[in-house]
C-alpha positions as a Markdown table, in Angstrom:
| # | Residue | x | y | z |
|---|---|---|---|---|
| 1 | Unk | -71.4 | -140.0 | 129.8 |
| 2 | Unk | -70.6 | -141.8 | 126.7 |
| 3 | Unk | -72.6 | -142.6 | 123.6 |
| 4 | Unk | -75.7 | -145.2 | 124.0 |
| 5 | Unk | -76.5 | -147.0 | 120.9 |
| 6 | Unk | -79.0 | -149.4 | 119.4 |
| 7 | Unk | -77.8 | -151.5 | 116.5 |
| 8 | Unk | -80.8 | -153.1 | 114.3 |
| 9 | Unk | -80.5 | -156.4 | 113.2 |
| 10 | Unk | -77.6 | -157.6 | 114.8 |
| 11 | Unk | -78.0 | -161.1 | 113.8 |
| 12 | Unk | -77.0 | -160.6 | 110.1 |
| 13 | Unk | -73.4 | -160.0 | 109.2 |
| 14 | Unk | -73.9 | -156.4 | 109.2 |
| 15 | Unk | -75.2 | -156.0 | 112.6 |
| 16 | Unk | -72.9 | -158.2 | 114.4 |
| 17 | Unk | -69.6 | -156.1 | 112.5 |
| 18 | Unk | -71.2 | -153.1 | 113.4 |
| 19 | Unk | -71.3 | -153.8 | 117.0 |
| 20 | Unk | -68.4 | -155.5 | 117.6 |
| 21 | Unk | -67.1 | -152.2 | 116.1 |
| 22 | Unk | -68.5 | -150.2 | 118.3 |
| 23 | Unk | -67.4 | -152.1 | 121.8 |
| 24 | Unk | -63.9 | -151.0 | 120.4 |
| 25 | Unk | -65.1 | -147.5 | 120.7 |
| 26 | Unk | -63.7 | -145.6 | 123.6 |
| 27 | Unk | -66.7 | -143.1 | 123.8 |
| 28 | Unk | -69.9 | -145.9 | 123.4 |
| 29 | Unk | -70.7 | -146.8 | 126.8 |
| 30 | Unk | -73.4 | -149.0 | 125.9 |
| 31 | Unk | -74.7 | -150.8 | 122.9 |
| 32 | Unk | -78.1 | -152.7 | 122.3 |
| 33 | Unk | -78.6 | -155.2 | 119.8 |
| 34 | Unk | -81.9 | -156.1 | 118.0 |
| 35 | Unk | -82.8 | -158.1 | 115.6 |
| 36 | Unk | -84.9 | -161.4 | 114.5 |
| 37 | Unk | -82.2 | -163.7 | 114.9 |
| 38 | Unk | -79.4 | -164.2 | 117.7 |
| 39 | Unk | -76.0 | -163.0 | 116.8 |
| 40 | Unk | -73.5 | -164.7 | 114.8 |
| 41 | Unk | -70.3 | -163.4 | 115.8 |
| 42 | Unk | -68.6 | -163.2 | 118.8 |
| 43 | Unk | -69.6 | -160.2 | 121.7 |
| 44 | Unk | -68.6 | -159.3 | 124.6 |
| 45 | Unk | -70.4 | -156.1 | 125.5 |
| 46 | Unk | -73.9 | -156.4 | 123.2 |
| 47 | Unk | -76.8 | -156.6 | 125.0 |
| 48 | Unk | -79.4 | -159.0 | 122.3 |
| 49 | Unk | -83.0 | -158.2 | 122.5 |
| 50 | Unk | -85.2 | -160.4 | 120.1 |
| 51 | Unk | -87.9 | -158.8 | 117.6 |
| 52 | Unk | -89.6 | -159.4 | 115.1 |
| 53 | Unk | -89.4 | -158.2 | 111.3 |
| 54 | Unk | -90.8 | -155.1 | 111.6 |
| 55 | Unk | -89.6 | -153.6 | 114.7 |
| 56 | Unk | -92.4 | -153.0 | 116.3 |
| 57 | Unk | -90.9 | -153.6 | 120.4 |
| 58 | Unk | -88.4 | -150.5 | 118.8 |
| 59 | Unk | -90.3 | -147.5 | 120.4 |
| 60 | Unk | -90.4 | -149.3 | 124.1 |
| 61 | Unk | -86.5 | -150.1 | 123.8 |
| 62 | Unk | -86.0 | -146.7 | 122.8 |
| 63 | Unk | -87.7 | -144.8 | 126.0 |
| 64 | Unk | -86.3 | -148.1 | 128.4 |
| 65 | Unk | -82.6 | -148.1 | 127.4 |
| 66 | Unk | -82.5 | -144.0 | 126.5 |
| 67 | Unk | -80.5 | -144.5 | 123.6 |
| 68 | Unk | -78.8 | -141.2 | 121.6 |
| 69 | Unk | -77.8 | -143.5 | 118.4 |
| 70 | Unk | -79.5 | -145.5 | 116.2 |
| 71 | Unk | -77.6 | -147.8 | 113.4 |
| 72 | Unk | -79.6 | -149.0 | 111.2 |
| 73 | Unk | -78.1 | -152.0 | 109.4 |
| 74 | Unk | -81.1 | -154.1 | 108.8 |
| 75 | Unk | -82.1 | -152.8 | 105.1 |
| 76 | Unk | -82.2 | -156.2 | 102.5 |
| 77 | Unk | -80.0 | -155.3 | 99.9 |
| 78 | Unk | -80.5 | -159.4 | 98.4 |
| 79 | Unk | -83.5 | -160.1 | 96.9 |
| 80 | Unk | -82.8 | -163.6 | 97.2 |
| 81 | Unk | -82.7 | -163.6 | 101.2 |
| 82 | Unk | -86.2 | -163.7 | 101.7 |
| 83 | Unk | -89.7 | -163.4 | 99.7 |
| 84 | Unk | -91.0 | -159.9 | 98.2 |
| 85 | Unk | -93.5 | -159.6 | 101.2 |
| 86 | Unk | -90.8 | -160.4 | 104.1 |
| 87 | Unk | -88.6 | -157.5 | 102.2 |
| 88 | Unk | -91.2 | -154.9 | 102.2 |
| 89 | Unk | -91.9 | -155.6 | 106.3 |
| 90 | Unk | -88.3 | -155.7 | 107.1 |
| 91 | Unk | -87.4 | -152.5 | 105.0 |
| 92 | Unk | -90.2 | -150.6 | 104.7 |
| 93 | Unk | -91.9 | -150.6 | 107.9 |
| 94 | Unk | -89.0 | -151.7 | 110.2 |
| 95 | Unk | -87.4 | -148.5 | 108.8 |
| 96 | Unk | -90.9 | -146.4 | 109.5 |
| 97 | Unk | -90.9 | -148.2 | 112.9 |
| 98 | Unk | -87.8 | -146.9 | 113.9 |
| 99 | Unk | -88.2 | -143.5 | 112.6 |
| 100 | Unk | -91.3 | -143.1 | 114.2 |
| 101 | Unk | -89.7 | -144.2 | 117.6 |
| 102 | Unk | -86.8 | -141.9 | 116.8 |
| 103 | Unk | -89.2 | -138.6 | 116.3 |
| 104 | Unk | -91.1 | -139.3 | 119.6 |
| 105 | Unk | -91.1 | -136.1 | 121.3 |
| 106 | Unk | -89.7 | -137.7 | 124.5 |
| 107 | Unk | -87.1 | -139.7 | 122.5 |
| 108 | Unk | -83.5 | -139.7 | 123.5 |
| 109 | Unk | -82.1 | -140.2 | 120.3 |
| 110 | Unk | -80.2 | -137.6 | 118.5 |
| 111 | Unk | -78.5 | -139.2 | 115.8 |
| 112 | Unk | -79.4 | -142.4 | 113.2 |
| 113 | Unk | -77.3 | -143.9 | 110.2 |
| 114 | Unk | -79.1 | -145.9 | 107.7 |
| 115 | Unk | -77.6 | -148.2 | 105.5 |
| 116 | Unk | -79.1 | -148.1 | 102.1 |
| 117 | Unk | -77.7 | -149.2 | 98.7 |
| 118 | Unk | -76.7 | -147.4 | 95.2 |
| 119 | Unk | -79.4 | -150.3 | 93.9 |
| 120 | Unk | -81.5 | -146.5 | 94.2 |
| 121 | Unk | -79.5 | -145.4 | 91.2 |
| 122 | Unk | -80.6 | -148.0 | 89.1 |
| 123 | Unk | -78.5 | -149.4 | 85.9 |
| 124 | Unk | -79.1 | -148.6 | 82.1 |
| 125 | Unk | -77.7 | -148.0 | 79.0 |
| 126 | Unk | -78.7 | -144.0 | 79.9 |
| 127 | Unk | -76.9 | -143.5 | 83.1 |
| 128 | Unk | -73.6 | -140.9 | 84.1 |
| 129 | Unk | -70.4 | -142.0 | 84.1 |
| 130 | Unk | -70.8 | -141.4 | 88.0 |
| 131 | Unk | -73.6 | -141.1 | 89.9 |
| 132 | Unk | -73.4 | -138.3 | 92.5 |
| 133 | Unk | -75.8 | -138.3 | 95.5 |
| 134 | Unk | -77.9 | -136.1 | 93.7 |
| 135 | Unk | -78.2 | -137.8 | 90.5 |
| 136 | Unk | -81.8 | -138.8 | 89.3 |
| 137 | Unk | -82.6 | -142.5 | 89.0 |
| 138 | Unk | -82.3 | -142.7 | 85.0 |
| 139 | Unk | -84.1 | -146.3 | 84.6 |
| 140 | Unk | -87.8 | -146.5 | 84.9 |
| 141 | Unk | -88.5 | -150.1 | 86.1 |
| 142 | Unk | -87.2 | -150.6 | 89.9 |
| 143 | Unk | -87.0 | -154.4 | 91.2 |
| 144 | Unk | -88.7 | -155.2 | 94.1 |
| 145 | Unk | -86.2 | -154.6 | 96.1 |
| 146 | Unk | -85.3 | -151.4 | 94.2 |
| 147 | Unk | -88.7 | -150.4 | 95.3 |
| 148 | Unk | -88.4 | -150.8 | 99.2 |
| 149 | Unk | -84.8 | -149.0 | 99.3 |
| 150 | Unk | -86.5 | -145.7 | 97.3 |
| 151 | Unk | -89.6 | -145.8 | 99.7 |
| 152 | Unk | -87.5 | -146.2 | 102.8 |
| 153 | Unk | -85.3 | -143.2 | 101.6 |
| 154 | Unk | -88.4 | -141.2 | 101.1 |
| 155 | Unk | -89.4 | -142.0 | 104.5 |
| 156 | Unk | -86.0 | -140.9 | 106.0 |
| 157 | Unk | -85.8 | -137.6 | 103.6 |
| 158 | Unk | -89.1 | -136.6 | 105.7 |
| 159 | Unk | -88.0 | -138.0 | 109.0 |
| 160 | Unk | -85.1 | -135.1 | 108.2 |
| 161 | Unk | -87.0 | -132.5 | 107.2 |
| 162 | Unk | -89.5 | -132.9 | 110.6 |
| 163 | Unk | -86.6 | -133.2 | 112.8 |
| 164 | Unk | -83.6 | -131.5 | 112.0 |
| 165 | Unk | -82.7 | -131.5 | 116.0 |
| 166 | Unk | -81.2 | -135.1 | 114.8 |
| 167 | Unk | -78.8 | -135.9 | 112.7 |
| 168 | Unk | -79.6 | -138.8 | 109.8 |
| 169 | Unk | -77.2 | -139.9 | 107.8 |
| 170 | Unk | -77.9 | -142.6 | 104.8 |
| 171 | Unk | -75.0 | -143.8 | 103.1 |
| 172 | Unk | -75.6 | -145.8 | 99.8 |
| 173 | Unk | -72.9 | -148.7 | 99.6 |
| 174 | Unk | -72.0 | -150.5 | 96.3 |
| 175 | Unk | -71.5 | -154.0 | 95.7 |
| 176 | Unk | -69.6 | -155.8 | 98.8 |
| 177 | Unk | -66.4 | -158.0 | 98.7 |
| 178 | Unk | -64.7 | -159.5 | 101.5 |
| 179 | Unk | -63.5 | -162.9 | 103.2 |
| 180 | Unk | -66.6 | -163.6 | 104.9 |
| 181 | Unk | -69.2 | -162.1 | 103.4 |
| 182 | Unk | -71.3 | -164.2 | 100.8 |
| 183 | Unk | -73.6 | -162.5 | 98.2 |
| 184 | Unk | -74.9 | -163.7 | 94.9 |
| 185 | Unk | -72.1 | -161.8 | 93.1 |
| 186 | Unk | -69.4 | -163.7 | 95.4 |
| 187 | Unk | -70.6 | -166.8 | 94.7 |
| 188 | Unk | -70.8 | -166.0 | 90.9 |
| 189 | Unk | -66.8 | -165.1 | 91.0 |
| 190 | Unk | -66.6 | -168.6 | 92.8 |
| 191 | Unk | -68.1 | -170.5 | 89.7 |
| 192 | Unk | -65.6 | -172.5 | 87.6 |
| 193 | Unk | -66.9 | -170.5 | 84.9 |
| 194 | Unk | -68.5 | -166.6 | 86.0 |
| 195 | Unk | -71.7 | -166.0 | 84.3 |
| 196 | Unk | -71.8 | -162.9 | 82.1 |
| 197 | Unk | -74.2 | -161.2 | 79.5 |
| 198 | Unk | -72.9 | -161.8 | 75.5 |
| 199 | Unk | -71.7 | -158.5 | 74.4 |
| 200 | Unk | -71.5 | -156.5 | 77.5 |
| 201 | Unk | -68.7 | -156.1 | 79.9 |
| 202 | Unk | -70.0 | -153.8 | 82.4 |
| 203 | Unk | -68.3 | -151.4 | 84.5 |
| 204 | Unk | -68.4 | -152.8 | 88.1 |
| 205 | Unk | -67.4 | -150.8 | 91.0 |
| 206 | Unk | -66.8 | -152.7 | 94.6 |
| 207 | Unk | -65.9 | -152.0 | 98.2 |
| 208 | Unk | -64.4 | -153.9 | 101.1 |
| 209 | Unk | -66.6 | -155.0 | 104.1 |
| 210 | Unk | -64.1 | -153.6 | 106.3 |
| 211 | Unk | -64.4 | -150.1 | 104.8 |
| 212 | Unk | -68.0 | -150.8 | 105.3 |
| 213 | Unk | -68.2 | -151.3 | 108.8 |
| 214 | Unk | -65.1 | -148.2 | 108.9 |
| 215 | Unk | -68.0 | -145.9 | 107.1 |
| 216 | Unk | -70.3 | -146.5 | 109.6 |
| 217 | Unk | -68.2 | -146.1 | 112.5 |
| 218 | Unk | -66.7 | -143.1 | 110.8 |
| 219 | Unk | -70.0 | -141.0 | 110.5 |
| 220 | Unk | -71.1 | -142.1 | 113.6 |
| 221 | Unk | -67.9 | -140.5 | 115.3 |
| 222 | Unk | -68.5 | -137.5 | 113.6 |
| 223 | Unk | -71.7 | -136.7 | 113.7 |
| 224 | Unk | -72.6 | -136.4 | 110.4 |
| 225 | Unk | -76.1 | -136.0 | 108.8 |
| 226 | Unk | -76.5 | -136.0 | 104.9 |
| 227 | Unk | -76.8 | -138.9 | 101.9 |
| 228 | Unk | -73.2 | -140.1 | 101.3 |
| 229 | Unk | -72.0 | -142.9 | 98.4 |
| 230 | Unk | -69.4 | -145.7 | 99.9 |
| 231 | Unk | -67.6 | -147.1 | 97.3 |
| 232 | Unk | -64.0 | -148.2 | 96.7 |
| 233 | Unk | -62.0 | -145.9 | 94.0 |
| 234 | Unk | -62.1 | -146.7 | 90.3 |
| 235 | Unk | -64.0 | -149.5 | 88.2 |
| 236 | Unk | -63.1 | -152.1 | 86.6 |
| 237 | Unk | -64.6 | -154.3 | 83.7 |
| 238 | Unk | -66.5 | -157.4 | 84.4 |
| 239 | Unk | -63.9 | -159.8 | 82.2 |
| 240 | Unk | -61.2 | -158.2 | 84.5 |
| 241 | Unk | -63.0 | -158.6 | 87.4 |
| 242 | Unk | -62.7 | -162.4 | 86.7 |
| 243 | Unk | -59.5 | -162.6 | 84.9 |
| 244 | Unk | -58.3 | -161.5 | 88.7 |
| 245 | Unk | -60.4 | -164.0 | 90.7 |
| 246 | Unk | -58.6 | -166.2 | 88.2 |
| 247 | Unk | -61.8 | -167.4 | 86.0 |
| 248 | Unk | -63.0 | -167.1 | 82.6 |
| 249 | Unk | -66.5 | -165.8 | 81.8 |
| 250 | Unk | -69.7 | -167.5 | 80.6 |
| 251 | Unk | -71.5 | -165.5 | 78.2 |
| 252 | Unk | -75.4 | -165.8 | 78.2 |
| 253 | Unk | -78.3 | -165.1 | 76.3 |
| 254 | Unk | -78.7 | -161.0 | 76.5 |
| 255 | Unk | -82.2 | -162.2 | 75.3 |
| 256 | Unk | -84.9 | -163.7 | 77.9 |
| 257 | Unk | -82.0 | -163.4 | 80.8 |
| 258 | Unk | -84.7 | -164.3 | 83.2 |
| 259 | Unk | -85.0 | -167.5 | 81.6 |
| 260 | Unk | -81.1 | -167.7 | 81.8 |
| 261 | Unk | -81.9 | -166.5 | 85.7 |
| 262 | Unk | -83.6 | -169.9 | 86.2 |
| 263 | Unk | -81.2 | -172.1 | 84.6 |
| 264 | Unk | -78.7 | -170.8 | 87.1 |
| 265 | Unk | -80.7 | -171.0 | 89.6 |
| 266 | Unk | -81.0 | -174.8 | 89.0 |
| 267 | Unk | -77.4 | -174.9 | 89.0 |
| 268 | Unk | -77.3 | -173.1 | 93.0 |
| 269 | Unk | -76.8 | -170.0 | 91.8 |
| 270 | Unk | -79.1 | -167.3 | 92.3 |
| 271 | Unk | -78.8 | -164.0 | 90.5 |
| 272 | Unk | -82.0 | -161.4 | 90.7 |
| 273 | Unk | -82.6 | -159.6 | 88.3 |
| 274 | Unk | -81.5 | -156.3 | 89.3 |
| 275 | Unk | -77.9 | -158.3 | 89.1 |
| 276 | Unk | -78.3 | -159.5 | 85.8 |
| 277 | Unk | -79.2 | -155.4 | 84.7 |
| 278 | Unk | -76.1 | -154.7 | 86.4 |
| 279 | Unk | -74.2 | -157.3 | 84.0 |
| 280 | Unk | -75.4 | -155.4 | 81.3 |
| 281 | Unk | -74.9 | -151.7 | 82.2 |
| 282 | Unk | -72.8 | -151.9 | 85.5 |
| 283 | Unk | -72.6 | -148.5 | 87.3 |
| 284 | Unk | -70.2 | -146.2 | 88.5 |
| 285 | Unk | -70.7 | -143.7 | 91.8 |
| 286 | Unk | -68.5 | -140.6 | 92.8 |
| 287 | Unk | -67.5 | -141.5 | 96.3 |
| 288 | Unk | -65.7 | -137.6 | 96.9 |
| 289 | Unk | -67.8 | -136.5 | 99.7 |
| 290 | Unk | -67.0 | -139.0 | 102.5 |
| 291 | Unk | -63.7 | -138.5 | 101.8 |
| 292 | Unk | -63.5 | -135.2 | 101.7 |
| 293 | Unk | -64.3 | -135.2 | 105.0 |
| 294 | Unk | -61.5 | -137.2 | 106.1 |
| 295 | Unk | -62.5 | -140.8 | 105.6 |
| 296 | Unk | -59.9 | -143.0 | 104.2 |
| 297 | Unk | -61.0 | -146.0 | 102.4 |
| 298 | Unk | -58.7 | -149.1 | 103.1 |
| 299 | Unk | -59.3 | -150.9 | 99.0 |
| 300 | Unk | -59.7 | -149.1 | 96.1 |
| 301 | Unk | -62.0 | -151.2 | 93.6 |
| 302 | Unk | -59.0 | -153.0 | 91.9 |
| 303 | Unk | -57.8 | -153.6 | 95.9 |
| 304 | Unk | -60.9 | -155.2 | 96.8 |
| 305 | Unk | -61.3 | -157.5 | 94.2 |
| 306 | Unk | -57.8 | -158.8 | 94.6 |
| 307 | Unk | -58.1 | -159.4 | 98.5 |
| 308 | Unk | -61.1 | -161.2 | 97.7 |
| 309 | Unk | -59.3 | -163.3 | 95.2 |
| 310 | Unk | -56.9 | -164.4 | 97.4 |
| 311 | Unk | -59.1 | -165.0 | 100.5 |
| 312 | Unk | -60.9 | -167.3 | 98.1 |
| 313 | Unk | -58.0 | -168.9 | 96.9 |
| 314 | Unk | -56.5 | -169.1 | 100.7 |
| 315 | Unk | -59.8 | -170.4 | 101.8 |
| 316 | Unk | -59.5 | -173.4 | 98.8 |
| 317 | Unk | -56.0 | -174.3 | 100.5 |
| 318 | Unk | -56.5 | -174.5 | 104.0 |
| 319 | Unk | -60.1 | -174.2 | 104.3 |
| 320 | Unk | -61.8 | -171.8 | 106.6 |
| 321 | Unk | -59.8 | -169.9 | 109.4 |
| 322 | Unk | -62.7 | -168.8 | 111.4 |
| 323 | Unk | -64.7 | -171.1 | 113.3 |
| 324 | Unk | -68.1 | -170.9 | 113.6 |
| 325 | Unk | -69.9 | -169.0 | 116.7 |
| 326 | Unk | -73.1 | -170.3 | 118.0 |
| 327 | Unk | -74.6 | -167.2 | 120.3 |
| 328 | Unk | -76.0 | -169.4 | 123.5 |
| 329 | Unk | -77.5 | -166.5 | 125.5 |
| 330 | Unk | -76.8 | -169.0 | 128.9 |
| 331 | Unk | -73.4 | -169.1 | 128.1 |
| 332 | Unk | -73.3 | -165.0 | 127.0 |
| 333 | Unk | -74.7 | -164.0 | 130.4 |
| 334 | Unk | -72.6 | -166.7 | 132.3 |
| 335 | Unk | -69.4 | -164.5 | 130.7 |
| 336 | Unk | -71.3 | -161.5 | 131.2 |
| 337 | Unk | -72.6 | -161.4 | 135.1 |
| 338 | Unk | -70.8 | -163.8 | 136.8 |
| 339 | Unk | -68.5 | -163.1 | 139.7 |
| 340 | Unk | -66.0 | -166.4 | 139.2 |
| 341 | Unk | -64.9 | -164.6 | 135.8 |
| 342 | Unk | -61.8 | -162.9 | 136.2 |
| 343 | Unk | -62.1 | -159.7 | 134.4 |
| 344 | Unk | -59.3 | -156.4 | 132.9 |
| 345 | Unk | -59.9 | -153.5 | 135.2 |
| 346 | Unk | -59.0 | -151.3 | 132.0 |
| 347 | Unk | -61.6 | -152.6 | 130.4 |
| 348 | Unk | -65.7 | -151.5 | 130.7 |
């Protein structure tokens, strides 16, 4: 039998990549989708079941679909997505949730990947040159969101230690560029101006959504248990970063920057504060250990930055490629179940 696995929130860009990933994969036999809100992207194969916030219908789907892999994609890395309250019930105890329906002792599962952030590290004047997974947090004021990632780690550094008959893996990605994906720092390099922070010009590290979704298929093929950085090779300084998207940058107050925080805001754009540290400090990670094992990222930093640059300037000529995809579950099962579709005998 092949693999059986449950993707967690499947409805937000994460979720739905992940799993249309995984129906390309020749050993999943089955994969289960969860999440608050229906899928956005096209599937053939997903089953959807709806949930709330916190998971709590997780330990039921568990024993009922006998699942061996969790994926775990539904950690808010954006403060700006939802309020401080709604963060701490999706990350923090969705995450203990599924844990706790992973270490049942009739539980099927056998493996889980957890998508955190390197938002754990932190940003200040005091950090490494790299961060390596082991490296200690070196500033002492976490954001909210800062907050829920280091208690959900906690939670799966125990979850390890009780069950080492599974294997957890959390890998910590940096900041996200691609052609689809829009985050607050996307939409800053989108500005006719880019905000930036008089007298700094940060080191800023990046990675491609594709060699996102490519990390997580990639441990998930292999078993792997262990804490793991994702991020594209090299940095590269913020006033670079935007000479490439082809901008020039804004400088703002490095005094009372949440005040400056507002006055974006008013303008629609949103930058949290644990963004505006980074504009200061920017960070580095050491990104050796996946690929030491073999995993070969498609972008190095410099690479990512570029294909984002010219998706966006592609995008501003021709407009969008993709149309959008409304999931109608009627329609999904119709494709799904019915006899008049004419279906690839190759194909499961």
């Amino acid at each position: 039998m092949g693999r059986r696995v449950l993707v967690t929130g499947l409805g937000t860009f994460w979720g739905g990549r992940v799993a249309q990933a995984l129906e390309s994969e020749p050993d999943v036999d089955v994969v289960v989708g969860m999440g608050v809100e229906e899928p956005k992207v096209p599937l053939e194969r997903t089953e959807f079941v709806r949930a709330d916030a916190s998971y709590s219908i997780l330990s039921r789907l568990v024993k009922a679909t006998q699942v061996d892999t969790i994926v775990h994609t539904h950690l808010v890395v954006d403060q700006t997505q939802m309020p401080s309250r709604q963060v701490h019930e999706t990350n923090v105890i969705g995450t203990m949730n599924l844990l706790a329906a992973a270490s049942d002792p009739a539980s099927s599962v056998r493996d889980v990947i957890v998508k955190s952030s390197t938002l754990v590290y932190g940003s200040s004047a005091q950090d490494p040159t790299w961060f390596t997974e082991e490296t200690p947090r070196r500033s002492r004021k976490p954001t909210g969101i800062e907050r829920s990632l280091e208690e959900v780690e906690g939670y799966v550094r125990d979850f390890a230690l009780d069950n080492p008959h599974v294997n957890i893996a959390l890998l910590r990605f940096c900041k996200v560029l691609g052609e689809e994906l829009v985050t607050p720092i996307s939409r800053a390099l989108q500005l006719p101006l880019v905000p930036s922070i008089a007298g700094f010009d940060p080191r800023m590290q990046f990675v491609h959504e594709t060699d996102v979704v490519a990390a997580m298929a990639f441990v998930l093929r292999r078993r792997l248990s262990g804490v793991y950085n994702v991020a594209g090779d090299g940095v590269l300084p913020w006033s670079e970063v935007a000479a490439i998207c082809g901008k020039r940058t804004f400088p703002i107050t490095p005094y009372g920057t949440g005040l400056a925080g507002i006055a974006l805001r008013r303008l629609g754009l949103d930058l949290p504060d644990e963004l505006l540290t980074l504009l200061r400090y920017g960070r580095g990670v050491d990104n050796s250990r996946l690929k030491d094992l073999g995993f070969a990222y498609r972008c190095t930093t410099a690479g990512t930055v570029r294909a984002f640059a010219e998706a966006t300037r592609l995008r501003a000529t021709v407009g969008d490629p993709h149309p959008t995809y409304t999931f109608e579950q009627d329609v999904e099962q119709f494709f799904r179940h019915s006899p008049a579709v004419v279906r690839d005998p190759d194909r499961p």
